[in-house]
VEXROTOR-152563 format. One record per atom (N, C-alpha, C, O): residue in three letters; x, y, z; residue number from 1. Coordinates in Angstrom, 2 decimals, decimal comma. Layout:
N
res|east|north|up|n
ala|X|Y|Z|NUM;
...
***
This chain:
118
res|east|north|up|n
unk|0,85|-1,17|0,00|1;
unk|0,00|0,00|0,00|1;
unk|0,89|1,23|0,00|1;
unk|1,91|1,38|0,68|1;
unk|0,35|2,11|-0,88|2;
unk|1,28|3,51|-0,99|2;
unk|1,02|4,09|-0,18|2;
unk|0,60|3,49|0,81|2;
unk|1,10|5,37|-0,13|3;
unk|1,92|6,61|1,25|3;
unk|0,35|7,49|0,29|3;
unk|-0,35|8,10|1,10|3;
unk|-0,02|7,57|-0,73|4;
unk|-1,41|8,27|-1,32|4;
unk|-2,81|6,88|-1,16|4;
unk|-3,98|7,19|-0,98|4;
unk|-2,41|5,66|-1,26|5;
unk|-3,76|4,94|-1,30|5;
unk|-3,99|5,11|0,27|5;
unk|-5,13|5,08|0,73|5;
unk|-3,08|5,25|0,92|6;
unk|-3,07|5,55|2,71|6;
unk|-3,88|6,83|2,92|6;
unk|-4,85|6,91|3,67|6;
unk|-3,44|7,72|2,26|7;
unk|-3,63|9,22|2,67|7;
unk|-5,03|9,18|2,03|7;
unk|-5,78|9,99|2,59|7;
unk|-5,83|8,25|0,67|8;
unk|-7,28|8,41|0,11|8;
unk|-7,95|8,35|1,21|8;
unk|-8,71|9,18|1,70|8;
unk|-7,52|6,92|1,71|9;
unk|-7,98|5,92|2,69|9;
unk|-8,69|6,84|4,14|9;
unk|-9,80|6,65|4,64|9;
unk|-7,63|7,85|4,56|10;
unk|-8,18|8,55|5,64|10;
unk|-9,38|9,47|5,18|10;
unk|-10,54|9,69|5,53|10;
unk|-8,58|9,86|4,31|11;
unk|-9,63|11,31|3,08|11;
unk|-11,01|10,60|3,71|11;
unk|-11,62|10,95|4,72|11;
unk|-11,25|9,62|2,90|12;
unk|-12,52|9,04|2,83|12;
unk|-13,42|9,08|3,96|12;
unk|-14,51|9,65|4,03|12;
unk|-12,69|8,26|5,01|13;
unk|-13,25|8,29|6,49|13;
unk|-13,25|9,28|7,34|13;
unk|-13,84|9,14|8,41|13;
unk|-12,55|10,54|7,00|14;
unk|-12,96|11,73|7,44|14;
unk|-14,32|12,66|6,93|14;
unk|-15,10|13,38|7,56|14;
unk|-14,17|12,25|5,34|15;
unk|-15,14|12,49|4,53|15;
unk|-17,10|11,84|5,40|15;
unk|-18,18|12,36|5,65|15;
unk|-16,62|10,84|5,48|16;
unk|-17,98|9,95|6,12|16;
unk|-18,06|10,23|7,06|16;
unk|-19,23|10,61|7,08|16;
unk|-17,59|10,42|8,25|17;
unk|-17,58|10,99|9,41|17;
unk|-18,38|12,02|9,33|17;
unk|-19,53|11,93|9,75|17;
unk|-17,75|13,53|8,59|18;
unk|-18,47|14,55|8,81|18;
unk|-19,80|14,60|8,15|18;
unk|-20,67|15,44|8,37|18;
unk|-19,86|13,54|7,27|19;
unk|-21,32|13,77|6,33|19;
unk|-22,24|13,06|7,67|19;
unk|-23,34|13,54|7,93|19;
unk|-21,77|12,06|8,35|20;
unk|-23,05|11,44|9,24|20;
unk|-22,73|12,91|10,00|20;
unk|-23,53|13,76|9,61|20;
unk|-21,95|13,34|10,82|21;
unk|-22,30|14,83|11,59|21;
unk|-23,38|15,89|11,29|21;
unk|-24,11|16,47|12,09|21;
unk|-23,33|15,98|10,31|22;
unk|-23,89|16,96|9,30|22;
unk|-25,28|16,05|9,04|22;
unk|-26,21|16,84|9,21|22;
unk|-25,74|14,91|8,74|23;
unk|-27,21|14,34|8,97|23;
unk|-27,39|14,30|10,11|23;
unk|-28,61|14,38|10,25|23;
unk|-26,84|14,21|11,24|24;
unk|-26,78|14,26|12,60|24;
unk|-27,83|15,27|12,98|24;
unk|-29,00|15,15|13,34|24;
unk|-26,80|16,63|12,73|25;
unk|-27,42|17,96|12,99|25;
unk|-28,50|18,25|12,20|25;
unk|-29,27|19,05|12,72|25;
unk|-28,82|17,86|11,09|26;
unk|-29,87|18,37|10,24|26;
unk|-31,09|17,59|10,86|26;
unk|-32,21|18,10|10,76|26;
unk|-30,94|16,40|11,50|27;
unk|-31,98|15,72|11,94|27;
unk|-32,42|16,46|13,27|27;
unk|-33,56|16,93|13,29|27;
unk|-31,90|16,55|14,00|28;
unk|-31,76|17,28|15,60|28;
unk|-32,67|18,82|15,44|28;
unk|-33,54|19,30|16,16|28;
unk|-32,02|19,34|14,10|29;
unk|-32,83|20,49|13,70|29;
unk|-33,97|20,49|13,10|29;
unk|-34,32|21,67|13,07|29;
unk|-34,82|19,81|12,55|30;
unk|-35,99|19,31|11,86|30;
unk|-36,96|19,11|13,01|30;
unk|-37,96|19,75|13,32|30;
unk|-36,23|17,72|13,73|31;
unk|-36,83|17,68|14,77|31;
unk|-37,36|18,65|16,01|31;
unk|-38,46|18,64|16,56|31;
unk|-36,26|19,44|16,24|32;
unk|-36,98|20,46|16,76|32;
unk|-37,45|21,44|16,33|32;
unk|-38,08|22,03|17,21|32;
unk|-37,47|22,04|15,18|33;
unk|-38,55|23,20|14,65|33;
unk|-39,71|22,36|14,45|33;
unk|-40,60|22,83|13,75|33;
unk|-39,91|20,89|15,08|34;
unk|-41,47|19,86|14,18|34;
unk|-41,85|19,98|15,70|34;
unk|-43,06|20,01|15,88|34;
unk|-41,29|20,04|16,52|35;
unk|-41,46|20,17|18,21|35;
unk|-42,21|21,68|18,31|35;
unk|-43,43|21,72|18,43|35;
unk|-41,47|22,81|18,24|36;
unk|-41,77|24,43|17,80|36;
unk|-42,94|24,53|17,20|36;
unk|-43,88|25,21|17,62|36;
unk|-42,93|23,84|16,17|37;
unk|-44,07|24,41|15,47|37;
unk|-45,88|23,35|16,42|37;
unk|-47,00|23,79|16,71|37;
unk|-45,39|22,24|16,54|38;
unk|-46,81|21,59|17,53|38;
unk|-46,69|22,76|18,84|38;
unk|-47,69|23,41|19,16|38;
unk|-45,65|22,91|19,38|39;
unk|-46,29|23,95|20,79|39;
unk|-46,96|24,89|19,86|39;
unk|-48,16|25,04|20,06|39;
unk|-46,48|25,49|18,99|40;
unk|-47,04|27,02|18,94|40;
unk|-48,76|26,75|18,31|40;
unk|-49,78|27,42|18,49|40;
unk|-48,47|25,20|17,34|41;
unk|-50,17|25,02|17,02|41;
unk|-50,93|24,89|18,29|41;
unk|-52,04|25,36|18,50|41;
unk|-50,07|24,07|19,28|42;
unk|-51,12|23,85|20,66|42;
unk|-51,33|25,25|21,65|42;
unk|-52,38|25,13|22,27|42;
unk|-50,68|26,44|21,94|43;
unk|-50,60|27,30|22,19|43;
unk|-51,91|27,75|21,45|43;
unk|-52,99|27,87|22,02|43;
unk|-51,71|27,95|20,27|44;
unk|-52,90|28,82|18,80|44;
unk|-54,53|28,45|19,61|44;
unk|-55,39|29,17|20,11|44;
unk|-54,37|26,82|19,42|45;
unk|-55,49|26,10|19,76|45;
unk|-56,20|26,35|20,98|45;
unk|-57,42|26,34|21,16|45;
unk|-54,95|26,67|22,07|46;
unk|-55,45|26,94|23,42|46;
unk|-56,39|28,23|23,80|46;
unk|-57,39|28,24|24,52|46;
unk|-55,62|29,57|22,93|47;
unk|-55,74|30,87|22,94|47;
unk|-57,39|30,99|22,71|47;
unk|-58,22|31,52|23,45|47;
unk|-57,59|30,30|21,41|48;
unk|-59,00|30,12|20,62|48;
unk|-60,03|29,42|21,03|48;
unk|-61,16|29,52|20,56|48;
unk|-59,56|28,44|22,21|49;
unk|-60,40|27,42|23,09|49;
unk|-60,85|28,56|24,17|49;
unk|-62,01|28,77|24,51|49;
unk|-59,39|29,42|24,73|50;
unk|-59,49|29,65|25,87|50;
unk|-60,86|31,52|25,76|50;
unk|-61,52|32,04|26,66|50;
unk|-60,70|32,00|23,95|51;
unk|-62,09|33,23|24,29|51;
unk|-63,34|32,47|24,13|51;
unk|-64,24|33,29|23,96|51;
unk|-63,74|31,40|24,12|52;
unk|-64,63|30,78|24,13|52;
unk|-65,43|30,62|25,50|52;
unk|-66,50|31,11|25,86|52;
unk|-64,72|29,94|26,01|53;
unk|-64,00|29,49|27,54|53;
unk|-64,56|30,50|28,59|53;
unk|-65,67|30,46|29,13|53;
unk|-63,49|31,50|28,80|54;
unk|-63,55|32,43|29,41|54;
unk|-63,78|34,03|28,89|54;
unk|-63,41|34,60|27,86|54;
unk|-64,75|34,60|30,34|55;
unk|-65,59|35,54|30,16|55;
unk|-63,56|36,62|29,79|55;
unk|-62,51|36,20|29,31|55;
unk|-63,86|37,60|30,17|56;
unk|-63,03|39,06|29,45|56;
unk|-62,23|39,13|30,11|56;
unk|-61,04|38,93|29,85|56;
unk|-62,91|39,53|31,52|57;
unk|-62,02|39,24|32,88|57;
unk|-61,50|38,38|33,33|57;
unk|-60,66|38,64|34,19|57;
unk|-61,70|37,32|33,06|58;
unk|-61,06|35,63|33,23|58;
unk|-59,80|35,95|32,10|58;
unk|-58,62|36,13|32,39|58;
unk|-60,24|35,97|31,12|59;
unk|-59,32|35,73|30,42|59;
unk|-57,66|37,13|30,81|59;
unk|-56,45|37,02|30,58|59;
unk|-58,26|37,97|31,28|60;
unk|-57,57|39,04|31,82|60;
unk|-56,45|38,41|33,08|60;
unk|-55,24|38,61|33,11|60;
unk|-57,05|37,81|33,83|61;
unk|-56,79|37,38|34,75|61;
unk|-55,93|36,54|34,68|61;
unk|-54,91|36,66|35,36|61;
unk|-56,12|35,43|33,78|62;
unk|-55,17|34,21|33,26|62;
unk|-54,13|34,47|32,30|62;
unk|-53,35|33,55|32,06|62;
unk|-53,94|35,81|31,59|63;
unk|-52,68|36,47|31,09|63;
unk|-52,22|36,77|32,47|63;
unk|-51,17|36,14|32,65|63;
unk|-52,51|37,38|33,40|64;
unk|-51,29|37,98|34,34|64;
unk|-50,89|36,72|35,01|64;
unk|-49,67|36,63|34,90|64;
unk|-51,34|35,78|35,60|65;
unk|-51,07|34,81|36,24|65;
unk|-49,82|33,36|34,69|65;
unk|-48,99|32,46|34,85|65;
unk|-50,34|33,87|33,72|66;
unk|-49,19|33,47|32,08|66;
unk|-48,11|34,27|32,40|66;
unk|-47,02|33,72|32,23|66;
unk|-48,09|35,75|32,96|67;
unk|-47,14|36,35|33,06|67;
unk|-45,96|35,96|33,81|67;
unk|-44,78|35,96|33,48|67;
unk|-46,70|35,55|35,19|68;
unk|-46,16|35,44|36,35|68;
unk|-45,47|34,07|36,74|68;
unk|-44,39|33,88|37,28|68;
unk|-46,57|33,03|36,24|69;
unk|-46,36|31,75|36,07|69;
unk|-46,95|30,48|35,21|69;
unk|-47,76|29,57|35,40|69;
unk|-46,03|30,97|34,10|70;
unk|-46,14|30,72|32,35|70;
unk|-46,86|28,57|32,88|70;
unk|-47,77|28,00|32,26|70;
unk|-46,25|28,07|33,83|71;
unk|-46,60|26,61|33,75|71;
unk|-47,94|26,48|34,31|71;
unk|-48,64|25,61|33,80|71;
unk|-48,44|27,17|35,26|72;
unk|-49,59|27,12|35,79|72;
unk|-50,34|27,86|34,95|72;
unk|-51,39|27,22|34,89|72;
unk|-50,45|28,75|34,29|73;
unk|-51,55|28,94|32,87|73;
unk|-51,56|28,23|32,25|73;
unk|-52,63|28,23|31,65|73;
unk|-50,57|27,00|31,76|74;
unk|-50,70|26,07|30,63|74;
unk|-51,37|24,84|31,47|74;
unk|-52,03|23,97|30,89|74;
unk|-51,21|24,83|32,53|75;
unk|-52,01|23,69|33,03|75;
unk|-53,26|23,89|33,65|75;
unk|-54,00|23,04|34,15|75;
unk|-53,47|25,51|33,53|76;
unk|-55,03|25,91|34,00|76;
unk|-55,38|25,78|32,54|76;
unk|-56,41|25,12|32,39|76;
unk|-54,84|26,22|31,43|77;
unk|-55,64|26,13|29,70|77;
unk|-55,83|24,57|29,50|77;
unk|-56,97|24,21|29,20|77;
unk|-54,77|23,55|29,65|78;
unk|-55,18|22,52|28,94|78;
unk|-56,62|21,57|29,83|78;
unk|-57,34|20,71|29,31|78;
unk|-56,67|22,05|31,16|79;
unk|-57,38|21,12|32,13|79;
unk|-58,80|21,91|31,41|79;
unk|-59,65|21,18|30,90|79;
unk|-59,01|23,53|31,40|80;
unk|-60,42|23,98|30,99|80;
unk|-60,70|23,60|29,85|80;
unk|-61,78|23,05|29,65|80;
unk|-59,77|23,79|28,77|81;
unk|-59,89|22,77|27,37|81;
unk|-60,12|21,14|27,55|81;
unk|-61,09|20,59|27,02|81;
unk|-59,37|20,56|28,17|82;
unk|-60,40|18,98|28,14|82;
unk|-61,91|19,24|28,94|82;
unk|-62,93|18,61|28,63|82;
unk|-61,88|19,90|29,62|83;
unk|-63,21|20,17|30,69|83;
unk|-64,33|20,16|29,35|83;
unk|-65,21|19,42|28,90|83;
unk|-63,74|21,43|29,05|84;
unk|-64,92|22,06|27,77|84;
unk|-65,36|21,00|26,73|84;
unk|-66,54|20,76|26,46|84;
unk|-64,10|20,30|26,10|85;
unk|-64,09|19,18|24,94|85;
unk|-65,03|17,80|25,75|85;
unk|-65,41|16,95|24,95|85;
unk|-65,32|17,62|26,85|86;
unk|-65,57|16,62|27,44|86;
unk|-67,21|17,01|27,99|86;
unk|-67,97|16,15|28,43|86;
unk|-67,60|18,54|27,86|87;
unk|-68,36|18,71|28,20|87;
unk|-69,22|18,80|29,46|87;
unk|-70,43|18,95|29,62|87;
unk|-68,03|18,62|30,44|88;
unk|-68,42|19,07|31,75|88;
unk|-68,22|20,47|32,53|88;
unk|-68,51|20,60|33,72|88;
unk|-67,78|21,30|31,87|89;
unk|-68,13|22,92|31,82|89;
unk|-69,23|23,58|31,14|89;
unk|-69,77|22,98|30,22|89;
unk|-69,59|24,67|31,45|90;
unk|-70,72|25,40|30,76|90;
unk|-70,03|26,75|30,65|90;
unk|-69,97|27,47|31,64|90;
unk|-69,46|27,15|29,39|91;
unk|-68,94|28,67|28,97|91;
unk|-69,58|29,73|29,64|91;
unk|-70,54|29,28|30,25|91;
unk|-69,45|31,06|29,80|92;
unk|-68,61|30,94|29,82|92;
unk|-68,11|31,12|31,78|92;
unk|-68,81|31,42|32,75|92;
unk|-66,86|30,82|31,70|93;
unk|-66,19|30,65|33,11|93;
unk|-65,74|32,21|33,21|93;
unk|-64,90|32,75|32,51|93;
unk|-66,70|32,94|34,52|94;
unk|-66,76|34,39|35,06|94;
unk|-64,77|33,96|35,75|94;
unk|-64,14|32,90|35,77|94;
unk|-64,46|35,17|36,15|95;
unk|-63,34|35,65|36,67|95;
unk|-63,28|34,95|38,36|95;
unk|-62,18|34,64|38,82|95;
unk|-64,49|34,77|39,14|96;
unk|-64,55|34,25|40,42|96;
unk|-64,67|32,77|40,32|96;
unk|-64,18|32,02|41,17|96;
unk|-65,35|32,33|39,23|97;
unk|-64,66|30,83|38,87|97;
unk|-63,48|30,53|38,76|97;
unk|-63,01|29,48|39,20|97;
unk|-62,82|31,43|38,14|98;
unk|-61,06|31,60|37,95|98;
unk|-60,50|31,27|38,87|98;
unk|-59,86|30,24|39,08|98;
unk|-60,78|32,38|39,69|99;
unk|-59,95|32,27|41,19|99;
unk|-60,18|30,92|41,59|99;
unk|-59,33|30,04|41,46|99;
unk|-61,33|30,74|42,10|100;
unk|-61,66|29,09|42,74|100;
unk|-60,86|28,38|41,86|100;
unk|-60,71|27,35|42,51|100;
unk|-60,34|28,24|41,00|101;
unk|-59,50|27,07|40,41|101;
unk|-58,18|27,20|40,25|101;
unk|-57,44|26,23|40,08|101;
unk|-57,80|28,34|40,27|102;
unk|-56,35|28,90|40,59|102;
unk|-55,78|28,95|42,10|102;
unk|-54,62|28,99|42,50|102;
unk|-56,86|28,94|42,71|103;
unk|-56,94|28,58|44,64|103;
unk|-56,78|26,97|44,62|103;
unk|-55,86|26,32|45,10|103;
unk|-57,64|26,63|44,12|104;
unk|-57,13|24,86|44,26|104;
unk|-56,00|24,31|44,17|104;
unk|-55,37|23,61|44,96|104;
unk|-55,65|24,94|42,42|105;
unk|-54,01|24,42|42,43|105;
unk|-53,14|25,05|43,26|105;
unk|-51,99|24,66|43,49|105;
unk|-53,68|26,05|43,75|106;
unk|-52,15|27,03|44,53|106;
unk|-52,10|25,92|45,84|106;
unk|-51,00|25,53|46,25|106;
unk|-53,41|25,43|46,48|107;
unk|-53,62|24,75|47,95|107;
unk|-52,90|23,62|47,53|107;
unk|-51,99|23,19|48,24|107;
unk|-53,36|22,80|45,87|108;
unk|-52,76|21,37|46,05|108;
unk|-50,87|21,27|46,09|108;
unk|-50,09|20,35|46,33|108;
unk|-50,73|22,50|45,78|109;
unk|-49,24|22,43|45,25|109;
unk|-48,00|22,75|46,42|109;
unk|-46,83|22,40|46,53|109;
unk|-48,91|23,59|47,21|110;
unk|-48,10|23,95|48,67|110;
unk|-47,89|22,93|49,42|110;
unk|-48,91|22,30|49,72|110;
unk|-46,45|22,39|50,02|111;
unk|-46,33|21,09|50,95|111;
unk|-46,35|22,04|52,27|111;
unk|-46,18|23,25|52,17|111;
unk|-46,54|21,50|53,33|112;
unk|-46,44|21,32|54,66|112;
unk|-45,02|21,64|54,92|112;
unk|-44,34|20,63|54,76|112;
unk|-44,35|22,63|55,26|113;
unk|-43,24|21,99|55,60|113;
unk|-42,80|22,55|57,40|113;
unk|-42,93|23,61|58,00|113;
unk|-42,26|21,22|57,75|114;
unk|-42,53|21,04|59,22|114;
unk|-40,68|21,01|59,22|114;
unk|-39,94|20,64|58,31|114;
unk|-40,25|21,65|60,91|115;
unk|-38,60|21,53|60,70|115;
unk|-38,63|21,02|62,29|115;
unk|-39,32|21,39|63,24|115;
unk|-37,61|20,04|62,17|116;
unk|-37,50|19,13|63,42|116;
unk|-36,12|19,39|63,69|116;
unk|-35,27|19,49|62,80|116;
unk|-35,91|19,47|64,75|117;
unk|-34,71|19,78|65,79|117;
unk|-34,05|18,70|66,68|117;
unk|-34,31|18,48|67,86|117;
unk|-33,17|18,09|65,91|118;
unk|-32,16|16,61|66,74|118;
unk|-31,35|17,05|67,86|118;
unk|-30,67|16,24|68,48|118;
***
């Protein structure tokens, strides 16, 4: 073997290397703008569920509490969206309904916490 069929030899496998890198990354990136784009459809969906949903002031209410705490609006939107889709709500949900359900999760989510002294 020559000192050039040697030197193809690496060529090559450097060559293949970076091409799987390069499908690597292109996959990683697909995949997540296909991730991006379902939140922002499920977001769209929520927004459009949620003036249905809720009265003016509710919905007022549940932007500042999105503001404050972006995970607990998404889990107050998707629970009133299955509610609604399932048909055990009646539209629309006043602003003091709000609270009562934003009080629930705030009560279920708070632990106890007790401090003991050895």
């Amino acid at each position: 073997m020559s000192t050039d069929d040697e030197l193809n030899r690496i060529r090559e496998a450097r060559r293949a290397e970076i091409q799987k890198q390069v499908e690597a990354q292109t996959n990683q990136q697909f995949e997540m703008e296909s991730q991006q784009a379902a939140a922002a459809q499920e977001e769209s969906d929520l927004s459009a569920a949620m003036r249905t949903i809720l009265t003016p002031e509710a919905r007022e209410r549940l932007a500042r509490v999105e503001i404050a705490r972006p995970d607990v609006a998404i889990t107050v939107k998707r629970h009133l969206s299955t509610l609604h889709g399932n048909g055990q709500i009646v539209p629309p949900i006043d602003d003091a309904t709000l609270k009562r359900i934003l009080k629930g999760l705030d009560d279920n989510s708070r632990r106890e916490t007790t401090i003991r002294r050895i």
